[in-house]
C-alpha positions, 0 to 999 in steps of 0.5 A: 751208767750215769744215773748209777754215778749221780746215785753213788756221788749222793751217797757220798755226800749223805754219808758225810752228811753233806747238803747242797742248794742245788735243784740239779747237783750236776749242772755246771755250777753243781759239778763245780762245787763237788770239785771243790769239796774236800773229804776225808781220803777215801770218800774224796778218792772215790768222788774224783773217781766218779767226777772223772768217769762221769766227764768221761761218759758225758764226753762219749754221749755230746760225741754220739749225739753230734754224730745222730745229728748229722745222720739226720740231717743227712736224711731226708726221711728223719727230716720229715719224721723230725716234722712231727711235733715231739720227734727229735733227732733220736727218735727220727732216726729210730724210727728211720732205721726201724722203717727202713725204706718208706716207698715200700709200702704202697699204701699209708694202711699198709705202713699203720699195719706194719707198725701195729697201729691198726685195731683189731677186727672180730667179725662174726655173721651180722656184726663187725667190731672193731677193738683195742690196737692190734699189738702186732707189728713193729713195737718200736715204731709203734710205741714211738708214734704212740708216744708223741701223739699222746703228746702233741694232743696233751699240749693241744688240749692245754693251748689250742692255738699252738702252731708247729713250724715244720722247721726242721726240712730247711 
């Protein structure tokens, strides 16, 4: 909904032909010079009311943010997942909450098939190949761990002597 916002505010200033210096129009300095423009009736109607709806949302979202926050350093499990290089607040507690309790796996095999991370199996007589990941299982655990390997290996393949501090279990 922000997004659709930002396109609107943009659209407004096209439409009047209005050009601004910024990198980022809604960083600080940028909603500043947007409150201070000044345009016929109807566009500046319509841009406070997209000022005024996007402080409202920004306002909603920092507040469901602080409270995410607090989940997970409430919990000691989005803590560990926060270990892993690239897992943030938001992505531990998905992950968390899509796992749900870890001891109920017995083994780390058990966890990797349960998230679809295990690749799939074609025996036949005398042969036994091993293929592309499974695809079954939970896609959201999956696709998250998938992600944030590819780019912890990404940034150790730029800087090989990058050290991640498990900073996030004080």
């Amino acid at each position: 909904m922000r997004t659709k916002l930002k396109n609107r505010i943009h659209g407004i200033l096209d439409k009047v032909g209005i050009h601004h210096p910024f990198e980022n129009l809604f960083s600080m300095s940028g909603m500043k010079f947007l409150k201070s423009l000044e345009l016929d009736w109807a566009y500046q109607q319509e841009l406070d009311d997209y000022l005024e709806t996007m402080e409202h949302l920004n306002g909603k979202v920092k507040a469901q943010n602080r409270i995410i926050e607090k989940l997970c350093k409430e919990s000691q499990q989005s803590k560990l997942l926060m270990t892993i290089p690239g897992i943030g607040y938001h992505n531990a507690l998905l992950i968390a909450s899509e796992i749900g309790e870890v001891n109920r796996f017995s083994t780390g095999a058990k966890y990797a098939g349960y998230c679809g991370l295990v690749p799939t199996v074609h025996i036949s007589e005398k042969t036994v190949r091993y293929g592309q990941m499974s695809h079954v299982g939970n896609s959201v655990c999956r696709r998250m761990i998938r992600t944030h390997t590819k780019a912890t290996i990404l940034l150790l393949h730029v800087n090989p002597n990058l050290n991640f501090p498990s900073s996030h279990l004080s």
